[in-house]
C-alpha positions as a Markdown table, in Angstrom:
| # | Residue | x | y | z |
|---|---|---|---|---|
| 1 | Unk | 54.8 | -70.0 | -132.6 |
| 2 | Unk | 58.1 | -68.7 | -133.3 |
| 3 | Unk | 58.4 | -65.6 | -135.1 |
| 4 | Unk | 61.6 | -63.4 | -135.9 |
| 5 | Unk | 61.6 | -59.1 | -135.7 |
| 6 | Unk | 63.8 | -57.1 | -137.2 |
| 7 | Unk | 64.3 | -52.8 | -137.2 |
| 8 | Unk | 65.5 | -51.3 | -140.0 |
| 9 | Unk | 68.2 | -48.4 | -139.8 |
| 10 | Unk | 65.5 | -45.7 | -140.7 |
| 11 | Unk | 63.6 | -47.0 | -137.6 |
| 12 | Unk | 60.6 | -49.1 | -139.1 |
| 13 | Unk | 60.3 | -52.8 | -137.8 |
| 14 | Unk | 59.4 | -55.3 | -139.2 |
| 15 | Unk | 57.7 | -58.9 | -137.6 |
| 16 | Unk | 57.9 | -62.2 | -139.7 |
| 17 | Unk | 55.6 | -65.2 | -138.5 |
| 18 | Unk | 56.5 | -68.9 | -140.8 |
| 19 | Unk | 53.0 | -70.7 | -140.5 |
| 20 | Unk | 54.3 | -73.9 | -142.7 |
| 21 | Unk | 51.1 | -75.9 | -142.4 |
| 22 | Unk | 49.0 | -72.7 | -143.2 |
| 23 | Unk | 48.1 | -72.0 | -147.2 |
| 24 | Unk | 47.7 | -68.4 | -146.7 |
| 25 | Unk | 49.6 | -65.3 | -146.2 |
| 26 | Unk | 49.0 | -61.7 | -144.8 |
| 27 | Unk | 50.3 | -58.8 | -145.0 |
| 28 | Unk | 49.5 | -56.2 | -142.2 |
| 29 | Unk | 50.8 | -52.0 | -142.0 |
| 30 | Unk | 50.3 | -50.3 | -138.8 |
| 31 | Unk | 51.1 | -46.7 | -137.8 |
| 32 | Unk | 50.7 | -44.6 | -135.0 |
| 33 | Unk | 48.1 | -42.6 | -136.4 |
| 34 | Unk | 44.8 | -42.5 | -135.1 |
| 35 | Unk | 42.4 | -40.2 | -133.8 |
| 36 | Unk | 44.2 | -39.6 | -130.7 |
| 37 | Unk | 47.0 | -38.3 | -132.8 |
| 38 | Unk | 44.3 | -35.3 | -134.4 |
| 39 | Unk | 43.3 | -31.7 | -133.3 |
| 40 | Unk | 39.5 | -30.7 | -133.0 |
| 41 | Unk | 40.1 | -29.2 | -136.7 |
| 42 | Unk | 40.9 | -32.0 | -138.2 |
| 43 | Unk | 39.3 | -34.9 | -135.5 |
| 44 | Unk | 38.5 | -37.5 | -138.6 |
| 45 | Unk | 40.8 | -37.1 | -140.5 |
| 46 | Unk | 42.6 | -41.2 | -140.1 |
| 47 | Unk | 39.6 | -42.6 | -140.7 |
| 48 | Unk | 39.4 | -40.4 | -143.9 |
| 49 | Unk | 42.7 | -40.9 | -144.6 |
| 50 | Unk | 42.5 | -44.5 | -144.3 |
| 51 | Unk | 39.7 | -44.5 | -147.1 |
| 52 | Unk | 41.6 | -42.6 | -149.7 |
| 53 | Unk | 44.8 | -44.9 | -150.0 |
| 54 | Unk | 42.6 | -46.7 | -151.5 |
| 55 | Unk | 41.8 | -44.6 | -153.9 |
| 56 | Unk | 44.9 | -44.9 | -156.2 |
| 57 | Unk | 48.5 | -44.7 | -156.7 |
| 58 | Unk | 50.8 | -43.7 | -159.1 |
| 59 | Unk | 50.9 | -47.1 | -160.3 |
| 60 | Unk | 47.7 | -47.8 | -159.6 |
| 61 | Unk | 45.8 | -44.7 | -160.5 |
| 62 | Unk | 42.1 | -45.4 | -159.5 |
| 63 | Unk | 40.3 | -46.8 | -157.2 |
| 64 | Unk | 39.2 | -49.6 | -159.3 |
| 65 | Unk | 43.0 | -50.3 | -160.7 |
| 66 | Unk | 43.1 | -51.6 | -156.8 |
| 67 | Unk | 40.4 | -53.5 | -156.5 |
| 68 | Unk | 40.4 | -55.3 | -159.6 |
| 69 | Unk | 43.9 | -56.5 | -158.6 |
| 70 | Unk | 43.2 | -57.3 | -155.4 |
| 71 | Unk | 40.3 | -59.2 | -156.5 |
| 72 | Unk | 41.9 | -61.4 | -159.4 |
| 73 | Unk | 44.0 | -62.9 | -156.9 |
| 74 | Unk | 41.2 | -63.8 | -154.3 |
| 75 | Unk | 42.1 | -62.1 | -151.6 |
| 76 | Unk | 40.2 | -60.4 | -148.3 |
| 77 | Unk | 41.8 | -57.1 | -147.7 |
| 78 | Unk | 40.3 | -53.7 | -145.7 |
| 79 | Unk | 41.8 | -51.4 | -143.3 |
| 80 | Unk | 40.8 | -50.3 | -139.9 |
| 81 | Unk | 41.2 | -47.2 | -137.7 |
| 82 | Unk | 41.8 | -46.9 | -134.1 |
| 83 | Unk | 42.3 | -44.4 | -131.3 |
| 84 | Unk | 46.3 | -45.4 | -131.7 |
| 85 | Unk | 46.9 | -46.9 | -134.9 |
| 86 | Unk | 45.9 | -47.4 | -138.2 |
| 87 | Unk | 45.8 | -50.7 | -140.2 |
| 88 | Unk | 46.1 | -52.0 | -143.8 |
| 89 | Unk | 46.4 | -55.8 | -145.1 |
| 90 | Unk | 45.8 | -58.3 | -148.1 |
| 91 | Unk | 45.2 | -61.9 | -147.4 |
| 92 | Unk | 45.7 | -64.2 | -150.0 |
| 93 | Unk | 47.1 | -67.7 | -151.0 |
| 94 | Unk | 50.4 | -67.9 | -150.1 |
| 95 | Unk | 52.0 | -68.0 | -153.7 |
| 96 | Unk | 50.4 | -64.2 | -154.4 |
| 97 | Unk | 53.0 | -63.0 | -151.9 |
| 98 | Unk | 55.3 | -60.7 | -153.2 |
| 99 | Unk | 52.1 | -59.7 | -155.7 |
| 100 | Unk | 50.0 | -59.0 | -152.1 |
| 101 | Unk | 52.9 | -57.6 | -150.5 |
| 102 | Unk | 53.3 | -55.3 | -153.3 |
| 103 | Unk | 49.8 | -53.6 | -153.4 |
| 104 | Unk | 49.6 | -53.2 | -149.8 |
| 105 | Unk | 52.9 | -51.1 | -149.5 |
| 106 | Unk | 51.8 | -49.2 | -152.3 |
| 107 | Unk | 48.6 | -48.1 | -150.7 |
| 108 | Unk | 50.5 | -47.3 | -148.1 |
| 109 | Unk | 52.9 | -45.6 | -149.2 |
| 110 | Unk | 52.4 | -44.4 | -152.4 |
| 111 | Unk | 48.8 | -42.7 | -152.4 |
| 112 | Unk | 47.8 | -39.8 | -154.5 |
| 113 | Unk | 44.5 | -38.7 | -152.9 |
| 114 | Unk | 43.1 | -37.5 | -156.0 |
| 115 | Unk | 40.2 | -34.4 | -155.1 |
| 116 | Unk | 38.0 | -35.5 | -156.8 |
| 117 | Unk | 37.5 | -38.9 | -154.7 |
| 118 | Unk | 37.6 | -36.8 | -151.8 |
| 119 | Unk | 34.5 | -35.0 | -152.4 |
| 120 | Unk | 33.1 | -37.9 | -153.6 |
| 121 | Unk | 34.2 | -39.9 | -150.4 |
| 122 | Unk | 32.6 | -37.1 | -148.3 |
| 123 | Unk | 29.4 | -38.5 | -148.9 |
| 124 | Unk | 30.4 | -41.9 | -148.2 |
| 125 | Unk | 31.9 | -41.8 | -144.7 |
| 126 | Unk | 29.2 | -39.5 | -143.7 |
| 127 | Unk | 26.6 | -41.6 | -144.9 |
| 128 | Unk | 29.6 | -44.2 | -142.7 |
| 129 | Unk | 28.5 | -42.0 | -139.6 |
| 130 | Unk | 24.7 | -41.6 | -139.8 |
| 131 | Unk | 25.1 | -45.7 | -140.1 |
| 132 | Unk | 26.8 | -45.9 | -137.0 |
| 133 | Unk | 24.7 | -43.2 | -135.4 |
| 134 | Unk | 21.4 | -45.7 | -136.4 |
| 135 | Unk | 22.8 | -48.6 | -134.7 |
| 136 | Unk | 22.4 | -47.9 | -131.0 |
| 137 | Unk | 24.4 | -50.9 | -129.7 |
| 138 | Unk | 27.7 | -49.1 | -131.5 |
| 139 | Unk | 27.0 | -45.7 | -131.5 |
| 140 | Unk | 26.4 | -46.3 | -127.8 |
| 141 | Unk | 30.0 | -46.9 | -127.6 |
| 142 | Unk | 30.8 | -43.8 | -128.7 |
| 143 | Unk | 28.8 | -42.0 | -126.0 |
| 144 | Unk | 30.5 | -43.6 | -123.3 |
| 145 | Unk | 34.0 | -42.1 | -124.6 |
| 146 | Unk | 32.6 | -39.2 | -124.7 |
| 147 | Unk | 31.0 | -39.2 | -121.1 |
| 148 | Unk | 34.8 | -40.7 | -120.2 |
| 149 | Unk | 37.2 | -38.1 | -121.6 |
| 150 | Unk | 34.9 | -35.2 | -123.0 |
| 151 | Unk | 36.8 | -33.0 | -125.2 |
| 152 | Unk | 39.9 | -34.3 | -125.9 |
| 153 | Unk | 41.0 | -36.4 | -128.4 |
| 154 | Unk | 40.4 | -39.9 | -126.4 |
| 155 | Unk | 36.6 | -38.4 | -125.9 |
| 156 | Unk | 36.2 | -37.6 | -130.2 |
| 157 | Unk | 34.6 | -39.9 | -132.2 |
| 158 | Unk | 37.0 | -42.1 | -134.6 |
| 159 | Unk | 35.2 | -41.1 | -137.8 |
| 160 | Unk | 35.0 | -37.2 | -136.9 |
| 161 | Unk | 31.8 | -34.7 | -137.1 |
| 162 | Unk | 30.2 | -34.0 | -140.0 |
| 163 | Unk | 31.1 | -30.7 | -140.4 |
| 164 | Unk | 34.9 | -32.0 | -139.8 |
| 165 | Unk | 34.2 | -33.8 | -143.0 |
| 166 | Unk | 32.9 | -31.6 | -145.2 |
| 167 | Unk | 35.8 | -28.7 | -144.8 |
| 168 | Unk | 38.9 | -31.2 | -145.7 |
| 169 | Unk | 40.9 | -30.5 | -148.1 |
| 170 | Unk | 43.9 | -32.2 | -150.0 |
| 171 | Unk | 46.3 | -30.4 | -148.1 |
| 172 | Unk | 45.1 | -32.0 | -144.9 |
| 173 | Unk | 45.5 | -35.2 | -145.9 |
| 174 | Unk | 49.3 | -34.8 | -147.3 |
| 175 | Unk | 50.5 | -32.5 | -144.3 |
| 176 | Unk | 49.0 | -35.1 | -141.7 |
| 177 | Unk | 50.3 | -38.4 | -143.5 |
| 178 | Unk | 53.7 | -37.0 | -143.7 |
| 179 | Unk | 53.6 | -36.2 | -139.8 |
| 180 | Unk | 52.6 | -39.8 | -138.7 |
| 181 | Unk | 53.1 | -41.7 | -141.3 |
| 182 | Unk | 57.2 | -42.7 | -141.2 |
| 183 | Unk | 59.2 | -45.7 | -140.6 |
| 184 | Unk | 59.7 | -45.1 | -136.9 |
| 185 | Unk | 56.2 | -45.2 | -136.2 |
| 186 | Unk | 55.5 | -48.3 | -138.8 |
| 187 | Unk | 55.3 | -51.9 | -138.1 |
| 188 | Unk | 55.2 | -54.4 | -141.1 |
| 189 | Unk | 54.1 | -57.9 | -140.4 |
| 190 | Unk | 53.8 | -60.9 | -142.2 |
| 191 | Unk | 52.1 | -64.1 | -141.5 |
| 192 | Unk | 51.8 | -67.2 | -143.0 |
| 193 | Unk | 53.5 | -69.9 | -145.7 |
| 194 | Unk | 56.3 | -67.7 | -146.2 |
| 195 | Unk | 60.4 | -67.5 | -144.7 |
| 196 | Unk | 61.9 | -65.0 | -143.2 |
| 197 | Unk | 64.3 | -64.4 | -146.2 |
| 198 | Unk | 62.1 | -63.7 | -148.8 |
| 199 | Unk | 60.0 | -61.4 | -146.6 |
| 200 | Unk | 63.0 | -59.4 | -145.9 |
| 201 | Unk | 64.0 | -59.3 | -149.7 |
| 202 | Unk | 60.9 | -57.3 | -150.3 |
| 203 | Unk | 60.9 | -55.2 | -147.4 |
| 204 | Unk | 64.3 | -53.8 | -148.0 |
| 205 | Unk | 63.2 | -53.2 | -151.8 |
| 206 | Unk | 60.7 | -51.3 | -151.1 |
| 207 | Unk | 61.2 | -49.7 | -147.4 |
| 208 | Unk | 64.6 | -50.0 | -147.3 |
| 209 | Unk | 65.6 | -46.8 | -148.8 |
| 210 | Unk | 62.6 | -44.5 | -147.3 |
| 211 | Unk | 64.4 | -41.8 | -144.8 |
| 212 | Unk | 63.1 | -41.2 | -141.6 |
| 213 | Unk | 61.2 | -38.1 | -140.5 |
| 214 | Unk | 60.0 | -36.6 | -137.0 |
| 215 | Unk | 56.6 | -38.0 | -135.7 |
| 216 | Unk | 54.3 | -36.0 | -134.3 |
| 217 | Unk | 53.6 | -37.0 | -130.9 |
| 218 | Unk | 50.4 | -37.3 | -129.1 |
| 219 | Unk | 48.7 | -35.4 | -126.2 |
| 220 | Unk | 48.6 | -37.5 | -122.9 |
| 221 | Unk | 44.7 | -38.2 | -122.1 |
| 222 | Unk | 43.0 | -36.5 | -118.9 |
| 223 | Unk | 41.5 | -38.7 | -116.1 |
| 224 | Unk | 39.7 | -36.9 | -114.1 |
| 225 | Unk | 36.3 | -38.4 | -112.0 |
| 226 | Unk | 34.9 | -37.4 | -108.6 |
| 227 | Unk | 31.2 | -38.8 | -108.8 |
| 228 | Unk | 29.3 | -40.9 | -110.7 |
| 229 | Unk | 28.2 | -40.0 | -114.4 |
| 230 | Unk | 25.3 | -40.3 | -116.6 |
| 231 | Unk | 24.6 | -40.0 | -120.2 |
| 232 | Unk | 21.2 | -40.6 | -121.6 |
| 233 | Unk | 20.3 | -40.0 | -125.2 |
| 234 | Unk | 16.6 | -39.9 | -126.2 |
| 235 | Unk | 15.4 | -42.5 | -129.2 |
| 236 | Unk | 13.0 | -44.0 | -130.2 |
| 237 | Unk | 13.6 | -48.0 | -130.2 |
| 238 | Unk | 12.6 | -51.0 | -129.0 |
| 239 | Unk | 15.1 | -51.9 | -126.7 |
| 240 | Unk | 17.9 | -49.6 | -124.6 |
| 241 | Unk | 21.2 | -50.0 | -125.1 |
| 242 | Unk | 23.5 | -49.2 | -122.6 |
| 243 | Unk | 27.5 | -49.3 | -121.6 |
| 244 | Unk | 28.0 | -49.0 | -117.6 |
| 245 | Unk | 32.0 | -48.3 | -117.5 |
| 246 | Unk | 34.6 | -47.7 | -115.0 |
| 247 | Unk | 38.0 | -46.6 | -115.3 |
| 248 | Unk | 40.9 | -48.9 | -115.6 |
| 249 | Unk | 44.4 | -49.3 | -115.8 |
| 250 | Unk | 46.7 | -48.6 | -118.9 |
| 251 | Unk | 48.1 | -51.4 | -121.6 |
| 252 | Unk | 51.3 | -52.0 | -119.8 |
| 253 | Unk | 49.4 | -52.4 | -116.2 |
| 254 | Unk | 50.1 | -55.5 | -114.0 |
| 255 | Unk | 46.6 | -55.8 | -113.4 |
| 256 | Unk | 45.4 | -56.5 | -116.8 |
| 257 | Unk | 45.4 | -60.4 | -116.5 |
| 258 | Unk | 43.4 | -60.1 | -113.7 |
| 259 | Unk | 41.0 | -57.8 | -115.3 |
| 260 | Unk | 40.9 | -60.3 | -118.3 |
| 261 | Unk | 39.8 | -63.2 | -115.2 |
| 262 | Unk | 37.2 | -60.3 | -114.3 |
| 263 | Unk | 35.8 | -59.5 | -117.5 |
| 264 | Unk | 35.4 | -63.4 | -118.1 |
| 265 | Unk | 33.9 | -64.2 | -114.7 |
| 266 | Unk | 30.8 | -61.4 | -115.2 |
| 267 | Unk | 30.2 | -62.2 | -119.7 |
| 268 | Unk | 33.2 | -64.6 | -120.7 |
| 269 | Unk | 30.8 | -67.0 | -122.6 |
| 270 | Unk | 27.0 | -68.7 | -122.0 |
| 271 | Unk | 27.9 | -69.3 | -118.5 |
| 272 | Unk | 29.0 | -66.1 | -117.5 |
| 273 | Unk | 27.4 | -64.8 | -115.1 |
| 274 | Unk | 25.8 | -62.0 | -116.6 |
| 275 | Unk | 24.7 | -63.6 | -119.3 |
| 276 | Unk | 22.6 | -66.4 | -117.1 |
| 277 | Unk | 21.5 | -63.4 | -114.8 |
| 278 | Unk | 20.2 | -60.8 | -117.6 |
| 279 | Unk | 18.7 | -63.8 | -120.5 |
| 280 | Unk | 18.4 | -66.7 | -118.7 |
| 281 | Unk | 17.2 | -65.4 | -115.0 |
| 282 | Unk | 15.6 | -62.6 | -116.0 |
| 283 | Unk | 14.7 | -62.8 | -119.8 |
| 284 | Unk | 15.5 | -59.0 | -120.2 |
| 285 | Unk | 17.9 | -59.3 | -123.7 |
| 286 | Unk | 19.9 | -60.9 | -126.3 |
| 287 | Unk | 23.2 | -59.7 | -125.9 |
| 288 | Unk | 25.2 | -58.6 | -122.5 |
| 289 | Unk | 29.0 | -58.3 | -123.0 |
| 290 | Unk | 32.1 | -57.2 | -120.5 |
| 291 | Unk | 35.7 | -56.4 | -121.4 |
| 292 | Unk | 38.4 | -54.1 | -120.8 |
| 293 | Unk | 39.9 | -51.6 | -123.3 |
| 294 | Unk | 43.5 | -50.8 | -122.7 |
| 295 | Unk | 45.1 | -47.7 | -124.2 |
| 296 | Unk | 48.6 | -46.6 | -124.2 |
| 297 | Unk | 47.5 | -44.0 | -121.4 |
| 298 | Unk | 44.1 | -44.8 | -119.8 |
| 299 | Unk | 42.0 | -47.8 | -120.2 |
| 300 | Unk | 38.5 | -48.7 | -118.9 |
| 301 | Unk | 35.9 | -51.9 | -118.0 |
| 302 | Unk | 32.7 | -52.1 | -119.7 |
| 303 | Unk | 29.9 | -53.9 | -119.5 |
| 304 | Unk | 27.3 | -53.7 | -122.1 |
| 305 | Unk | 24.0 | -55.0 | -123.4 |
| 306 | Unk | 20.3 | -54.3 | -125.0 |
| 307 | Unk | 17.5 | -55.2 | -123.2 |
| 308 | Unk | 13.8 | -54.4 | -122.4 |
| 309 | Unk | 13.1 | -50.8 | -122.4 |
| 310 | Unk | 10.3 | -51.6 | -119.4 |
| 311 | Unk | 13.5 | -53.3 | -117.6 |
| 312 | Unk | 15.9 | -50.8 | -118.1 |
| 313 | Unk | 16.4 | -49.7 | -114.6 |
| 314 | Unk | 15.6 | -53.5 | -113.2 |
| 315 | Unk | 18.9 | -54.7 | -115.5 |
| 316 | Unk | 21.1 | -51.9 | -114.0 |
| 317 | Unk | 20.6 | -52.4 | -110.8 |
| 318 | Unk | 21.3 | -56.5 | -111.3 |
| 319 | Unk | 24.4 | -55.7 | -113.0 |
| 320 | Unk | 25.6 | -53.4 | -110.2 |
| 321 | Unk | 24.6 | -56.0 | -107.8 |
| 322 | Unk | 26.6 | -58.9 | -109.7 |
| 323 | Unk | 29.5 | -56.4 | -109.4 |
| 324 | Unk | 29.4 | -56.1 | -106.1 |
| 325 | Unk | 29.1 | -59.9 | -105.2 |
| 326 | Unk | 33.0 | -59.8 | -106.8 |
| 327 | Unk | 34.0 | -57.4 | -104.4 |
| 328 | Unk | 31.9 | -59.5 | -101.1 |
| 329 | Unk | 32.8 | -62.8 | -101.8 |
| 330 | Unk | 35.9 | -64.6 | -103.4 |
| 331 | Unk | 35.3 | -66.5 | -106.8 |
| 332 | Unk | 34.7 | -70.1 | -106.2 |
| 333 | Unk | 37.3 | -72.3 | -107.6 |
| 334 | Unk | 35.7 | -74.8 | -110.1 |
| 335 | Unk | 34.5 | -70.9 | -111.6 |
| 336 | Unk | 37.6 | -69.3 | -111.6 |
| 337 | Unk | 39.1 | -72.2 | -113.1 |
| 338 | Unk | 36.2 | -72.9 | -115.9 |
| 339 | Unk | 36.5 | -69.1 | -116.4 |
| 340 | Unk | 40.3 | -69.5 | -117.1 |
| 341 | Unk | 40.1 | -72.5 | -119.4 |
| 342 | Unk | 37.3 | -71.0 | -121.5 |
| 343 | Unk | 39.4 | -67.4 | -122.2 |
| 344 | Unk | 42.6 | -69.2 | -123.0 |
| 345 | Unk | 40.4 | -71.6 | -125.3 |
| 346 | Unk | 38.9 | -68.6 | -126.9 |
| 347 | Unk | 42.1 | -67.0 | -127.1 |
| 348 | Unk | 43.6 | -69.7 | -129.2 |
| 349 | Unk | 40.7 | -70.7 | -131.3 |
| 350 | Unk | 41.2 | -66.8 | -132.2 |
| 351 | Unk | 45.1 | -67.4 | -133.6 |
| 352 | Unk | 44.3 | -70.1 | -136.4 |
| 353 | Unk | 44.3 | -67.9 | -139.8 |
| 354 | Unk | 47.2 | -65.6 | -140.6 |
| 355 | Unk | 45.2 | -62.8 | -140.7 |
| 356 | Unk | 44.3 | -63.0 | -136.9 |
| 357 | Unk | 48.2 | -64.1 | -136.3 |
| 358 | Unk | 49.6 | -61.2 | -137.7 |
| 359 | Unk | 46.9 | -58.4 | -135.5 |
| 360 | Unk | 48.0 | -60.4 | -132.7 |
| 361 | Unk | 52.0 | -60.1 | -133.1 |
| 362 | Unk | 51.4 | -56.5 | -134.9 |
| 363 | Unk | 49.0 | -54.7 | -132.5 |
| 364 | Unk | 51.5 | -56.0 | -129.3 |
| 365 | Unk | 54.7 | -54.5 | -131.4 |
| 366 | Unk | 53.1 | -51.7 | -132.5 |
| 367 | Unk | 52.1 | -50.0 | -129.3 |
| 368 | Unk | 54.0 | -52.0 | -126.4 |
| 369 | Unk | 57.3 | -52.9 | -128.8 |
| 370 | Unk | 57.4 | -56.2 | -127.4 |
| 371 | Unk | 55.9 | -59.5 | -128.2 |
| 372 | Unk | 53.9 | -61.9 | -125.7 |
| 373 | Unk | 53.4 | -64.9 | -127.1 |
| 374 | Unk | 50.0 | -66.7 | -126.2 |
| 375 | Unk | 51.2 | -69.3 | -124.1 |
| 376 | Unk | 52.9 | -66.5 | -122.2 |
| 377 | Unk | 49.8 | -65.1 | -122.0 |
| 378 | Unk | 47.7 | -68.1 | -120.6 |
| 379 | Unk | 50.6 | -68.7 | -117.3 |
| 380 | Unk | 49.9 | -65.0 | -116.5 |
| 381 | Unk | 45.9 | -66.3 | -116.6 |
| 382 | Unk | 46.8 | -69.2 | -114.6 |
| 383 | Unk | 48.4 | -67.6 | -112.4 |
| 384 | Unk | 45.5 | -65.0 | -111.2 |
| 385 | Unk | 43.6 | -66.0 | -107.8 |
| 386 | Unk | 40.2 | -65.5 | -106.3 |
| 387 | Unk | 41.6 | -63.1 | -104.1 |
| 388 | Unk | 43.3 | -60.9 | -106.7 |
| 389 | Unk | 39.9 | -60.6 | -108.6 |
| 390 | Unk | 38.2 | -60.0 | -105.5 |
| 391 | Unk | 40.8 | -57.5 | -104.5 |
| 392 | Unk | 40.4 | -55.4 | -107.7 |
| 393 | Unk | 36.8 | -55.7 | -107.7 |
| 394 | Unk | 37.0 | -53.5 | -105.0 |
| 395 | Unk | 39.6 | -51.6 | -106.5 |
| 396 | Unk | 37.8 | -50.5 | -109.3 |
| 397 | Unk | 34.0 | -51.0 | -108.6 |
| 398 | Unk | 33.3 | -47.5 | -106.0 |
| 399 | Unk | 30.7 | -45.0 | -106.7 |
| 400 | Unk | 32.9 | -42.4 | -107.6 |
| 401 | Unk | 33.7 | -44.3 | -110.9 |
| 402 | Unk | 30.3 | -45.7 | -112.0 |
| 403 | Unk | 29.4 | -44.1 | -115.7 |
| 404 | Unk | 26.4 | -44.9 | -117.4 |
| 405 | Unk | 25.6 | -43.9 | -121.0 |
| 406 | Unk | 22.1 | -45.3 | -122.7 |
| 407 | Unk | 20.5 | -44.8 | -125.9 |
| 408 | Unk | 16.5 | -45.2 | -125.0 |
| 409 | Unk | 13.4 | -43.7 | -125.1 |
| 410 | Unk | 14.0 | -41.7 | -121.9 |
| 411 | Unk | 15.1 | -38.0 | -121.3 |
| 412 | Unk | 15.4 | -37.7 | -117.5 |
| 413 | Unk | 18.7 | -39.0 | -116.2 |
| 414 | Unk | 17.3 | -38.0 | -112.4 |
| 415 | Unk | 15.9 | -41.9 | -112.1 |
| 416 | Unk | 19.0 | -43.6 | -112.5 |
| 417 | Unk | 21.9 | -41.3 | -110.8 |
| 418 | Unk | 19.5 | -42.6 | -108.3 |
| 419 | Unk | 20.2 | -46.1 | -109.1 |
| 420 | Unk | 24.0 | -45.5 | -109.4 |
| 421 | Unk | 25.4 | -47.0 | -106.9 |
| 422 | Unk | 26.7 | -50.0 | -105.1 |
């Protein structure tokens, strides 16, 4: 799909994807501001940030003023924060597009944070964490970071501690937002039944004139692992969820198609082979999932699931063993090549709506400032052979890097460091 990027002189850039045959249009923000960008004051402070631009504008002074708008025209809009970036879009039918495009920038640019919302919104992303906190199979996500990178900012939680929370201020909010959020660090894109020209029209209207400032730069996360690690935090449920992770390569690595052939050999789809060992072998759970997360400066391979608390230590030890058949014995071909077909399937089932279009162009300018487009990205996946998955099997799967956080009813982690292990 072609696509055209331009950088305006006060630095921000700007990505516009035509989609003729397409009725809708988005527009997507990002910044480089996300919770690797805070100190332990202030660790929460995106996320909170993120939920009071939409708490009015100067030209939109309330909360509701937003809304209401954004809701007359029928459109889906949200925002999202990350370790690395920040997000804000409207979707809507293409002929709302300078009306869309006009609210989002706003939000993002033109926020008030009013105090108070702020106390007000307190309560609500609090009320955010204890959610997350209650759902085991995401706030067993966070544990693993933790157990990862400890304390620094890859290791914090997104949406910050409580008591984080509770001390911000106005102040915070303005002094932070005018350290990350500038044009240098911005990347506007637009997707959908639009052209190029009228996109531009609007963007050098209303970004045109903005002056560049400093950014605030980020602190280069730690690596550091010597033995195996283990995380286990008592609950009460009716299943354990767990995440065993290893560390990884960085976003710009060579390796990462191959770790994308790796990830979908072990839970790429119903015939993965994690999935037909943990529910269809052995019965033990719903869900079992692999990937890898790539940062700017660290990334790591996951593999997680929920599954019988009676099995806990059963499913483990199957998982391990499933890893260590990649690093034994080369991928047969007819799965390597069923394992290929289904990810680049999956990959462009997942670029149909504009919406998805434009977190796929955005997310690859923001943070790498360059653009791979999806058939690009399916010859690297071609390309990858049984013996380069086998060969970083073995890279990556060793004792030393084997971490294992669970949420459970169990309190001694002495069982399984025991079963931590190839």
């Amino acid at each position: 799909m072609k696509f055209s990027k331009k950088i305006l002189k006060n630095g921000l850039r700007v990505v516009i994807v035509p989609m003729k045959d397409n009725p809708t249009v988005t527009v997507l923000v990002l910044v480089e501001a996300g919770s690797k960008y805070e100190t332990k004051r202030i660790n929460g402070v995106s996320h909170f940030l993120e939920h009071m631009c939409f708490k009015g504008t100067a030209k939109r002074p309330k909360a509701i003023d937003i809304s209401k708008e954004l809701d007359a025209l029928g459109s889906e809009y949200n925002a999202f924060t990350a370790q690395e970036y920040t997000g804000y879009y409207g979707k809507s039918d293409a002929r709302h597009f300078k009306q869309i495009f006009d609210i989002v920038s706003d939000i993002y640019l033109n926020s008030t944070f009013p105090e108070p919302e702020i106390e007000k919104e307190k309560g609500v992303i609090i009320e955010e964490i204890n959610m997350y906190e209650d759902t085991p199979s995401r706030h067993v996500q966070d544990l693993m970071m933790g157990l990862l990178y400890g304390d620094q900012p890859a290791g914090w939680n997104i949406a910050g501690e409580k008591e984080n929370i509770r001390r911000m201020k106005r102040a915070d909010f303005v002094k932070y937002k005018s350290e990350h959020y500038v044009p240098r660090a911005t990347t506007l894109v637009v997707a959908g039944k639009i052209s190029e020209r009228e996109v531009l029209k609007e963007v050098n209207k209303v970004f045109g004139s903005i002056k560049n400032s400093r950014k605030n730069t980020k602190l280069k996360t730690k690596e550091k692992q010597t033995k195996p690690k283990v995380l286990v935090k008592f609950k009460k449920t009716d299943q354990t969820h767990f995440v065993l992770g290893v560390r990884t390569y960085d976003l710009f690595h060579k390796w990462n198609p191959t770790l994308t052939i790796l990830s979908g050999v072990l839970g790429g789809g119903m015939s993965s082979r994690l999935f037909q060992k943990l529910r269809e072998d052995m019965g033990v759970g719903y869900y079992v999932r692999s990937y890898n997360d790539a940062y700017t400066d660290h990334g790591f391979f996951q593999i997680s699931a929920g599954v019988d608390n009676k099995r806990i230590h059963e499913v483990v030890e199957a998982v391990l063993e499933e890893c260590n058949r990649l690093k034994n014995f080369e991928v047969p071909k007819e799965e390597l090549e069923k394992t290929k077909e289904c990810l680049i399937g999956n990959m462009k089932l997942s670029l149909e709506s504009s919406d998805d279009i434009a977190n796929f162009y955005g997310g690859q300018e923001l943070l790498k400032k360059k653009i791979v487009l999806a058939d690009v990205k399916a010859k690297e996946l071609r390309k990858v052979t049984a013996r380069d998955v086998q060969k970083l099997a073995g890279e990556i799967f060793k004792n030393k890097n084997l971490n294992l956080a669970l949420i459970g009813p169990f309190k001694e982690e002495k069982k399984f460091f025991e079963i931590l292990k190839f």
